[in-house]
C-alpha positions as CSV (number, residue, x, y, z in Angstrom):
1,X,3.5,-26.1,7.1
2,X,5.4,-28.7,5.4
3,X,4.0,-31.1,2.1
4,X,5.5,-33.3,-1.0
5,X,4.2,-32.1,-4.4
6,X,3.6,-35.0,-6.6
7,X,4.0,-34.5,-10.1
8,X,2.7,-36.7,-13.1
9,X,5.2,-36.7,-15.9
10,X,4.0,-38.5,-19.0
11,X,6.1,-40.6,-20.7
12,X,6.1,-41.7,-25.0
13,X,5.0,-45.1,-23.6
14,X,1.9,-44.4,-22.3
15,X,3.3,-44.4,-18.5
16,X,3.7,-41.9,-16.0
17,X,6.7,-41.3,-13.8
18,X,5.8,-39.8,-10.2
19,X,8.4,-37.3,-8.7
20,X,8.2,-36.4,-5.5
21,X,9.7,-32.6,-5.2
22,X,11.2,-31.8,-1.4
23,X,8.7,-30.1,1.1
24,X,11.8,-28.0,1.7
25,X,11.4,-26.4,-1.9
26,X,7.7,-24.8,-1.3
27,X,9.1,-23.9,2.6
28,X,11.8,-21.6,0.6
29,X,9.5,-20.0,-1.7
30,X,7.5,-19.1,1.4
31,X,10.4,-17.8,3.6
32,X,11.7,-15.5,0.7
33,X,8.7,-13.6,1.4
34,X,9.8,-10.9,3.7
35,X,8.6,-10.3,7.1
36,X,7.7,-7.0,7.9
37,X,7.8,-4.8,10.4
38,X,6.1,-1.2,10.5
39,X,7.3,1.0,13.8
40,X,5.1,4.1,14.0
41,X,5.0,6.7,16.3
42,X,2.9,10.0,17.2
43,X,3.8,13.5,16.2
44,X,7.3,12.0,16.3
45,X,8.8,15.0,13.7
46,X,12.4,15.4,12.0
47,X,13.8,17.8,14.0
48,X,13.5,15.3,17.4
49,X,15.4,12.3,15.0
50,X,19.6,12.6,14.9
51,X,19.2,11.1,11.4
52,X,18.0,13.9,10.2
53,X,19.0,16.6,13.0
54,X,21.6,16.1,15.7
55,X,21.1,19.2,17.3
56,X,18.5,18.3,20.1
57,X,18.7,14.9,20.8
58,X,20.8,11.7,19.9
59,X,18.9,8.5,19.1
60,X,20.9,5.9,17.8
61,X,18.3,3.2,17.6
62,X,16.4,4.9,15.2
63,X,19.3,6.0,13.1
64,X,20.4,2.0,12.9
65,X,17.8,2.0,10.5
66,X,18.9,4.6,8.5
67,X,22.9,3.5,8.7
68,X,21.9,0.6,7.4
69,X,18.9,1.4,5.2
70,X,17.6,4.6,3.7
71,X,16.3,7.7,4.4
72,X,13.6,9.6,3.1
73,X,14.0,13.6,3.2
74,X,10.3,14.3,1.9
75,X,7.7,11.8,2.6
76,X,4.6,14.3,3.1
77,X,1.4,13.3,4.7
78,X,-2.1,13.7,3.2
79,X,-3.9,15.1,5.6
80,X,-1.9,16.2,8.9
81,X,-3.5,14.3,12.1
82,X,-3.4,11.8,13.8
83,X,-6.2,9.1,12.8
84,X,-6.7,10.5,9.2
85,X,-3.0,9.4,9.0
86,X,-3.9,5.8,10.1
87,X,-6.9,5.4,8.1
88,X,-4.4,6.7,5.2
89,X,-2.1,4.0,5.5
90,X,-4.8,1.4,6.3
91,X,-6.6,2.2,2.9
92,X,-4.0,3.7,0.7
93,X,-6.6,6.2,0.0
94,X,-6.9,10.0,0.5
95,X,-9.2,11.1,3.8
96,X,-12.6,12.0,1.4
97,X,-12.1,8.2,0.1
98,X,-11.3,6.3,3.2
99,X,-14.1,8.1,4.7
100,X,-11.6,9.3,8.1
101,X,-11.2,12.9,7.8
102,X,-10.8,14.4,11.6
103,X,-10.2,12.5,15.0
104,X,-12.8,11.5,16.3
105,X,-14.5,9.5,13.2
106,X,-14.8,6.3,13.4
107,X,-13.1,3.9,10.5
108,X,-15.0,1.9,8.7
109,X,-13.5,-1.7,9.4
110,X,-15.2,-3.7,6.5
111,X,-13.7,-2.0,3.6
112,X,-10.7,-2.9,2.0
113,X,-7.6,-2.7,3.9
114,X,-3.9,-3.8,3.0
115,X,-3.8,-6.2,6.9
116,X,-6.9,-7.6,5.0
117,X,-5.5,-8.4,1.8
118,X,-1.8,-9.8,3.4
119,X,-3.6,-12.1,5.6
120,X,-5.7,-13.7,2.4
121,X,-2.3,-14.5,0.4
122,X,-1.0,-16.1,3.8
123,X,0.6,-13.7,5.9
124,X,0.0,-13.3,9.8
125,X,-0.7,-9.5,10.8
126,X,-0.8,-8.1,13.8
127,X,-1.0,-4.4,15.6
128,X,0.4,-3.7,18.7
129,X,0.0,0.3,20.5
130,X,-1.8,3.1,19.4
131,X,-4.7,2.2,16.7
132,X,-6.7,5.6,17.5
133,X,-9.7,4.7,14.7
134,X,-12.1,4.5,17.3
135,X,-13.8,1.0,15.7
136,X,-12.5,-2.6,16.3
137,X,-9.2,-3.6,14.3
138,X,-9.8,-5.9,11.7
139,X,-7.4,-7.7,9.1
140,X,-5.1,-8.8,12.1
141,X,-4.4,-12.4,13.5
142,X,-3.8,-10.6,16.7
143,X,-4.5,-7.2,18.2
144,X,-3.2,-4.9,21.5
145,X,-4.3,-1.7,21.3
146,X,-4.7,1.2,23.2
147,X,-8.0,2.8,24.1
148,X,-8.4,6.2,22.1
149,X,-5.3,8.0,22.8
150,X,-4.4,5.6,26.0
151,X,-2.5,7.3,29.2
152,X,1.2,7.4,29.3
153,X,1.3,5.2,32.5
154,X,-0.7,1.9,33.3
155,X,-2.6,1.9,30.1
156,X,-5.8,-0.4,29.8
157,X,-5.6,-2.1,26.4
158,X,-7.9,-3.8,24.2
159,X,-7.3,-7.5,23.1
160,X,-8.3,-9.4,20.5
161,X,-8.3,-10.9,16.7
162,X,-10.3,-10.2,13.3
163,X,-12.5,-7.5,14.3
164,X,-13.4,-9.5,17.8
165,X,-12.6,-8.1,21.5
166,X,-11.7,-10.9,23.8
167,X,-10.7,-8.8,26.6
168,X,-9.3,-5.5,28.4
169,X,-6.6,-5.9,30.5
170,X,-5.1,-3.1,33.1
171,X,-1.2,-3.2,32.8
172,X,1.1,-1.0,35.1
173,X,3.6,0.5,34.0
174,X,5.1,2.7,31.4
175,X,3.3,2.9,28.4
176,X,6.2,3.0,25.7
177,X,7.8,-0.1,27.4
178,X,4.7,-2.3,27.6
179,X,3.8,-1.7,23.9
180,X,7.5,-2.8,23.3
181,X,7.2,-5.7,26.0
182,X,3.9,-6.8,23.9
183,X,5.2,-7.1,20.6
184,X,8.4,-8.8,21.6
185,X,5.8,-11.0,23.5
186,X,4.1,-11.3,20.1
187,X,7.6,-11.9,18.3
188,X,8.7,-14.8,20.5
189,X,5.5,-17.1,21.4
190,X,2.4,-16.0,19.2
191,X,3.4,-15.3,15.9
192,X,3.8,-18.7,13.7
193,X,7.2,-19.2,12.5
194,X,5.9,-21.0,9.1
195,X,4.7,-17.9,8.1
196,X,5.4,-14.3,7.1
197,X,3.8,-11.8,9.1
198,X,3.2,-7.9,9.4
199,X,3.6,-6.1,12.8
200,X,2.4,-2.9,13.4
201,X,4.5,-2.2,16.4
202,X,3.2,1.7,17.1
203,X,3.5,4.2,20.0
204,X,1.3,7.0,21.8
205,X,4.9,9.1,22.2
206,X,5.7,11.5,21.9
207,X,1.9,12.8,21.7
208,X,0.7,15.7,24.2
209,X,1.4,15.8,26.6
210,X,4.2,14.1,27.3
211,X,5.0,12.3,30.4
212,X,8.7,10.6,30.2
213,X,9.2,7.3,31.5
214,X,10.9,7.3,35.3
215,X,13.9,6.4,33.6
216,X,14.1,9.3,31.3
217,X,12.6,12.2,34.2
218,X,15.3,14.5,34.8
219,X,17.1,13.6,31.6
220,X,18.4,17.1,30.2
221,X,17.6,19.1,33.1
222,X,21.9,20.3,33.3
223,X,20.9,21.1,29.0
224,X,19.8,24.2,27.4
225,X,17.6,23.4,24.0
226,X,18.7,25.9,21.4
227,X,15.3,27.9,20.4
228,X,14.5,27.4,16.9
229,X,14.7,30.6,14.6
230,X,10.8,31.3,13.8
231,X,10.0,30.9,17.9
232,X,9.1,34.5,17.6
233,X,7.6,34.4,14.5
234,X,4.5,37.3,14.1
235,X,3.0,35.6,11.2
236,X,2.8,38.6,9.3
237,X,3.0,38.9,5.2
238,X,1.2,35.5,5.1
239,X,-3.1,34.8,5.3
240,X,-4.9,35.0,8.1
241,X,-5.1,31.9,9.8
242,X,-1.2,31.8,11.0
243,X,-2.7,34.5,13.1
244,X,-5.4,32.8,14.1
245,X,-4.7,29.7,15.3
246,X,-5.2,28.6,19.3
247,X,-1.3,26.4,19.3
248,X,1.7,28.5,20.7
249,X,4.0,27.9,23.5
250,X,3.2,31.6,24.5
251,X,-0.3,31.0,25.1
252,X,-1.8,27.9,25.0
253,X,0.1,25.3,26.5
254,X,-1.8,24.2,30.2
255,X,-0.8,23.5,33.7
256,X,-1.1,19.9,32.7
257,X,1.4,20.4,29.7
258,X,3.7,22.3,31.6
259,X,3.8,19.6,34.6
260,X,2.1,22.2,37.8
261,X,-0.1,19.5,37.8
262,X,0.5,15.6,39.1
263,X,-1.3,13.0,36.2
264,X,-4.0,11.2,38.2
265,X,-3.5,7.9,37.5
266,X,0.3,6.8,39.0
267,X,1.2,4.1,41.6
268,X,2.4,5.8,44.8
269,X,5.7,4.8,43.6
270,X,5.5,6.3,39.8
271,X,3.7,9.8,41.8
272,X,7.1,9.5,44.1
273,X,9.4,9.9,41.4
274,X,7.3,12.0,39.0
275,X,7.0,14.5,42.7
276,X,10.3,14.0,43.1
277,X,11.5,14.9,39.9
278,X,9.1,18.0,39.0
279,X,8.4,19.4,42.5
280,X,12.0,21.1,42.8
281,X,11.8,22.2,39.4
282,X,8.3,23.7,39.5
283,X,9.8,25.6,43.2
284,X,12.2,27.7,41.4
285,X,10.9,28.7,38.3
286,X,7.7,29.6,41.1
287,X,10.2,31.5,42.9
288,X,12.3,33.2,40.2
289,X,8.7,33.5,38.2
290,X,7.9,37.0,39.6
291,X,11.8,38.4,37.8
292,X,11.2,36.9,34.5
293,X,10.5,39.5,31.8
294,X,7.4,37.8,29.0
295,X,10.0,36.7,26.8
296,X,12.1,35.0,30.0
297,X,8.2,33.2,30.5
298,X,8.0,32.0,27.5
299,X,11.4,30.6,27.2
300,X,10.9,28.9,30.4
301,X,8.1,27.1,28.6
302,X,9.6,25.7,25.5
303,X,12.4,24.4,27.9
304,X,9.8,22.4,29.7
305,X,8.1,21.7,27.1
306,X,10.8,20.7,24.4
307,X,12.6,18.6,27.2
308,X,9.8,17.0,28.0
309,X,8.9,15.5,24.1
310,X,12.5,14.6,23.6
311,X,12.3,12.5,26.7
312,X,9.5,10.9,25.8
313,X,11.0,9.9,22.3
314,X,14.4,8.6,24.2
315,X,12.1,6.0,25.6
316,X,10.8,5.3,22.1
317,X,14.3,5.1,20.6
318,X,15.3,2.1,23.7
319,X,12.3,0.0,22.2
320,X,12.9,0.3,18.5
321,X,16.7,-0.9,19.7
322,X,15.2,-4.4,21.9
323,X,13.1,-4.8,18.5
324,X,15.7,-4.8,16.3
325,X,18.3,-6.9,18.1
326,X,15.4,-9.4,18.7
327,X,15.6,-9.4,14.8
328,X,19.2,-9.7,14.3
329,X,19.7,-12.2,17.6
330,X,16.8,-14.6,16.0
331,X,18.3,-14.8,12.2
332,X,15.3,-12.7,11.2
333,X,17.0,-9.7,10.2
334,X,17.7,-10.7,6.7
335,X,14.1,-11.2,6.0
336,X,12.6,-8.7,7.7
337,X,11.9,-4.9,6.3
338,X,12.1,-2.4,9.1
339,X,10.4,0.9,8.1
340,X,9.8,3.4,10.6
341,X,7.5,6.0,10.1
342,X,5.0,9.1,12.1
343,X,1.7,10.1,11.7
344,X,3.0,13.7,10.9
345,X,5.7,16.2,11.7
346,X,5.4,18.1,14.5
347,X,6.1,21.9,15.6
348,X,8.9,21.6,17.8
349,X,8.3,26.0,18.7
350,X,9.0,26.9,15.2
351,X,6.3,29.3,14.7
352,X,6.1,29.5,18.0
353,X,4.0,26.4,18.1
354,X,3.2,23.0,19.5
355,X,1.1,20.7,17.4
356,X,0.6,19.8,13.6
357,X,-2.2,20.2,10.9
358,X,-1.0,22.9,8.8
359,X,0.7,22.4,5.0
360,X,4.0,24.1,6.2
361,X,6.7,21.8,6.2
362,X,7.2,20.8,9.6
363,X,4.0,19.3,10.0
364,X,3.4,18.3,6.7
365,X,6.8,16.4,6.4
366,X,7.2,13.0,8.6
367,X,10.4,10.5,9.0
368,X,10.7,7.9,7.2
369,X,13.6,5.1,7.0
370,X,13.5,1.3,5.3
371,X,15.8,-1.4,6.5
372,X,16.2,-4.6,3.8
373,X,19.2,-6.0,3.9
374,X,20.2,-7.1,0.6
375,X,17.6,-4.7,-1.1
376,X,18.1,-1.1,-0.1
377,X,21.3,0.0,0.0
378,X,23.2,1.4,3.2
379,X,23.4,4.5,4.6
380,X,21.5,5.5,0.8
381,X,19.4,8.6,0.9
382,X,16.4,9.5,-1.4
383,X,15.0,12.6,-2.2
384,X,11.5,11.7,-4.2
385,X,8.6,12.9,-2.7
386,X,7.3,10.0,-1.1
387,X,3.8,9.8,0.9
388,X,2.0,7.4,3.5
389,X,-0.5,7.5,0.4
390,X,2.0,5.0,-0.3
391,X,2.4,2.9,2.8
392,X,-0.5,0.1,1.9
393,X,1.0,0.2,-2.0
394,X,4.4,-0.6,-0.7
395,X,3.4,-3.4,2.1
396,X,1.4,-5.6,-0.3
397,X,4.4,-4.7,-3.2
398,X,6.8,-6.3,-0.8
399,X,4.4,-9.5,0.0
400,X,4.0,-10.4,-3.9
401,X,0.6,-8.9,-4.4
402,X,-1.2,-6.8,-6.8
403,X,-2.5,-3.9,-6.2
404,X,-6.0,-3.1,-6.3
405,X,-6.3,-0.4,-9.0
406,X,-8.6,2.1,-6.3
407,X,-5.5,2.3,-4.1
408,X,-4.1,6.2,-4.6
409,X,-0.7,5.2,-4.1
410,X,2.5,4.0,-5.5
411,X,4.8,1.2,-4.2
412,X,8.3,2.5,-2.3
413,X,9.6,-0.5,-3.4
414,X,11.6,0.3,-6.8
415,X,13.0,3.2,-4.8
416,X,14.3,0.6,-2.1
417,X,15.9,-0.9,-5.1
418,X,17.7,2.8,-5.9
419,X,15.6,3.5,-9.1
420,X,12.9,6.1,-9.6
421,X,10.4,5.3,-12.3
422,X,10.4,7.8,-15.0
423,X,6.9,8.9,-14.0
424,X,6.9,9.0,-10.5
425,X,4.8,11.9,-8.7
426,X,6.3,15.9,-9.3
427,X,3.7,17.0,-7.1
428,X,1.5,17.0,-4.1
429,X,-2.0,17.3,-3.0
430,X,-2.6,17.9,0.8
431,X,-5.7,18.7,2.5
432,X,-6.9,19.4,6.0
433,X,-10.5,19.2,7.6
434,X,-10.4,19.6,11.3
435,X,-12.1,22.8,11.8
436,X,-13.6,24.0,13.6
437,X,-11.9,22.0,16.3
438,X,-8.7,21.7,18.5
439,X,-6.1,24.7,17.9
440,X,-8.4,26.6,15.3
441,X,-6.4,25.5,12.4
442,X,-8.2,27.0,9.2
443,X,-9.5,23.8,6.2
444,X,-7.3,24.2,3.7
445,X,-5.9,22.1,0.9
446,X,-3.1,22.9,-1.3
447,X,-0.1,21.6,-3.9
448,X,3.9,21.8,-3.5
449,X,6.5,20.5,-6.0
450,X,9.1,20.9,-3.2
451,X,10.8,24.2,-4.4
452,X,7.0,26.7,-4.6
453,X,3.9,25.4,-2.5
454,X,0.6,27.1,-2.9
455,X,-2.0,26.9,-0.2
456,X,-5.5,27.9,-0.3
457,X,-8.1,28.4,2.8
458,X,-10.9,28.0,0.9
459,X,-13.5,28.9,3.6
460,X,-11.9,32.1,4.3
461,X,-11.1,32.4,0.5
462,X,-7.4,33.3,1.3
463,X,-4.3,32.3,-0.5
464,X,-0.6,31.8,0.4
465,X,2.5,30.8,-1.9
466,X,5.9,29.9,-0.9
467,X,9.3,30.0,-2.5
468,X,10.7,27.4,-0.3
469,X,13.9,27.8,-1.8
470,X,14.5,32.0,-1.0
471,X,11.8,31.3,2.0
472,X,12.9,27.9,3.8
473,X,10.7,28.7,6.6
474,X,8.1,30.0,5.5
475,X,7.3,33.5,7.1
476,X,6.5,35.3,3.7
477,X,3.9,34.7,1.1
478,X,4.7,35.6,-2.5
479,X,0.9,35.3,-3.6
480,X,0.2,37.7,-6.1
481,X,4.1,39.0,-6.0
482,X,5.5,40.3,-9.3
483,X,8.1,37.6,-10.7
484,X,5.6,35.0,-9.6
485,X,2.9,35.0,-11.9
486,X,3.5,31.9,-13.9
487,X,4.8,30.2,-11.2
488,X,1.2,30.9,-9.6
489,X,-0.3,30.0,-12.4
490,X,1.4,26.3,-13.2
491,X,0.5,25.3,-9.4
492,X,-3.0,25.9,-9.4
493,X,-3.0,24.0,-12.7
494,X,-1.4,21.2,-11.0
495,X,-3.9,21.5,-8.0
496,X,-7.2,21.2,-10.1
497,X,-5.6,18.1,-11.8
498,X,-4.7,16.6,-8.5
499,X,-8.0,17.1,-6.9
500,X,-9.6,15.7,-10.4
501,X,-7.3,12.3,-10.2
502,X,-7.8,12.2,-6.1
503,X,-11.9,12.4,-6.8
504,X,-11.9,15.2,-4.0
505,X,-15.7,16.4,-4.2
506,X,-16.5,19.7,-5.9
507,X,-18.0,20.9,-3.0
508,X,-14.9,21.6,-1.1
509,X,-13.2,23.3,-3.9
510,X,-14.7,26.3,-4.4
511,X,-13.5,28.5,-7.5
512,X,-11.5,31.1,-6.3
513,X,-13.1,34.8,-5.7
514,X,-13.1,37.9,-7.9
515,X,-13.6,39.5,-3.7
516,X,-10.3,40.3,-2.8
517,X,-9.9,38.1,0.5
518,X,-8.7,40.0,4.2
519,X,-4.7,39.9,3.8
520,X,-4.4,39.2,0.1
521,X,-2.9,41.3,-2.7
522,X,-6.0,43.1,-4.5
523,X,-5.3,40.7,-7.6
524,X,-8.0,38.1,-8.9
525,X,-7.1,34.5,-8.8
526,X,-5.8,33.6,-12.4
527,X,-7.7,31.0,-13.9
């Protein structure tokens, strides 16, 4: 949109002088307004990015935006799961606030959302992939999403704009490239180049149970996957819910994870390469099945299963690349943030496990990496815990607009900029819901400074603390250990506060018990 300001300039003589000032001028006010451009994927965790680990898989797409941006090393996630995650960044506000605290909620659209508050100072928003908050997107010029989880072939998606459904349309195909296919569709012939827009370009991979594009089938099947050090982890000298859980490779991943079973819903020509590429591999471990020791069984397993994720997040890492040289062949690159993000981390067989949920740090910490040219600094690396708490914060930061004052977040932005306010956050509240429900993961909400995390199931009673500095990984509480007494104290200290700042209801923080809880040191809870 282009218009001459006329300004009235009044002279000593009683006249007035009219200037016109060049369209041009308001045009570049506009443009310095950066574009951005949020790429989010599901259960997508550290350990499966080569920014951060080299060790399983290369993916040098992804790390473009680290080379020649920053990385975050601990951006935690309020609550981790999938949809709470969304509704998180949608709101900037913790799961009891937002009112999304499990999958299978459904958001509530009319309140105040950062797409909502872009598109009222001028900015065109869209989301393309994975929404997963059951209701209608609303805030964006233009939706695509996915319906619920949405297949990993020939998804069905859901089109529209403002909280309005125009139509469903049936696409074939892999799911990963359509979603990339739509919001270069988006990029090039929808979006309006007079104005700054928000993309939410976001994946289903690599979410159970992940089905690899054709291209990517029998990628890795000449590779052995080195096993992670807590595969065979016994979850002793910790609480009881580590035991407890329904989520290991040993036990609970099905026929349909493990590929013994063909997904319903291919072309003959996607079931002939999928047949193809499976049925030989399914005949031998069938034949050389009967040999196998327990141990051999469940190494199999994480092979197949392991393999199978990374492939689906090599397909992932080949569409964040056609984004970002549609950015850097169009001259939009310079005014474009890139920040790539994930619901959550992900268990990758540490633990033995599959899935997410808990406070331990591979499922409470996500990826996170910001592209600005000319603002963040390259190949820069920060260290500050960071949150998607902050996501909403930092969107409308970068747009030019205030933050409401019920956000619970803080703008990334002055850490783009390499400088960490003085009182930036020391701590860390966390807190999961989803039980009971999929893989039996106990509630339980908790604090962590990043050096001692304290962790309380609170309908079991039970506690857990970590020196994550002696105890990287986790495997064995200190709660109630001699030598840790203050250091107990100090962090359930810093919990009450945080739950009293976060408003979390009383009701689901219970005082701790006098009872000794099953598992715990026969010590009281100091208060």
């Amino acid at each position: 949109m282009r218009f001459t300001l006329v300004v009235m300039l009044g002279l000593s003589f009683g006249l007035g002088l009219i200037v016109e000032v060049p369209a041009s001028a308001a045009d570049e006010a506009e443009a310095k307004r950066p574009n951005i451009v949020f790429i989010f994927t599901d259960d997508h965790c550290e350990q499966a990015l080569s920014a951060y680990d080299p060790s399983r898989i290369t993916t040098p797409n992804l790390d473009r935006i680290a080379n020649e941006g920053m990385k975050f090393t601990r951006c935690y996630v309020t609550n981790s799961i999938c949809g709470p995650s969304r509704a998180v960044i949608q709101t900037g506000k913790h799961s009891h606030l937002n009112g999304f605290i499990h999958n299978g909620n459904n958001f509530d659209g009319s309140q105040q959302t950062f797409p909502k508050l872009l598109q009222k100072s001028g900015y065109q928003t869209a989301v393309i992939g994975k929404w997963h908050l059951k209701s209608t997107p609303r805030g964006f010029d233009h939706f695509d999403v996915l319906i619920g989880q949405g297949p990993y072939y020939n998804p069905p998606m859901r089109r529209g704009s403002n909280g309005e459904l125009k139509k469903t349309i049936k696409h074939t195909g892999y799911t990963t490239d359509i979603i990339t296919d739509l919001a270069l569709d988006w990029l090039k012939d929808q979006r309006d180049a007079d104005k700054p827009f928000m993309l939410m370009y976001q994946h289903k991979a690599p979410h159970r149970n992940w089905q690899p594009g054709p291209k990517y089938l029998n990628w890795l099947d000449d590779v052995t996957i080195s096993e992670p050090e807590t595969l065979w982890d016994d979850y002793a000298n910790r609480a009881s819910p580590a035991s407890n859980q329904t989520m290991t490779i040993k036990n609970h991943l099905s026929a349909f994870d493990l590929k013994f079973t063909t997904p319903g819903n291919l072309t003959p020509e996607q079931k002939s390469l999928w047949n193809a590429a499976y049925g030989p591999k399914n005949a031998a471990y069938q034949k050389a099945k009967g040999d196998m020791s327990k141990k051999e069984i469940v190494q199999w397993k994480y092979q197949r299963y392991v393999k199978d994720y990374l492939r689906c997040v090599k397909s992932v890492d080949d569409g964040v690349g056609r984004i970002l040289d549609y950015l850097d062949q169009n001259n939009l690159a310079d005014n474009t943030v890139v920040i790539y993000s994930s619901d959550q981390g992900w268990y990758l067989g540490e633990h033995g496990w599959y899935d997410k949920r808990w406070m331990y740090e591979e499922s409470l910490k996500t990826p996170l990496l910001v592209r600005y040219p000319g603002v963040v600094k390259a190949k820069s690396v920060n260290d500050d815990i960071v949150s998607n708490l902050d996501f909403a914060e930092t969107f409308l930061d970068l747009a030019g607009i205030e933050v409401p004052e019920d956000m619970q977040g803080h703008s990334l932005v002055p850490l783009f900029k390499g400088s960490t306010p003085k009182d930036w956050r020391q701590s860390f509240y966390y807190h999961y819901y989803e039980f009971p429900g999929a893989h039996s993961v106990a509630r339980h909400y908790g604090v962590t400074n990043g050096h001692h995390k304290l962790i309380h199931y609170y309908q079991l009673d039970e506690w857990e603390l970590f020196d994550l500095k002696k105890d990287p990984n986790e495997l064995k509480s200190v709660y109630g250990a001699n030598g840790y007494k203050q250091v107990q104290v100090d962090l359930l200290t810093e919990l009450r506060r945080l739950q009293r700042h976060y408003k979390v209801p009383e009701d689901t923080t219970p005082l701790p018990s006098k009872k000794p809880a099953r598992k715990q040191p026969k010590k009281a809870v100091p208060k």
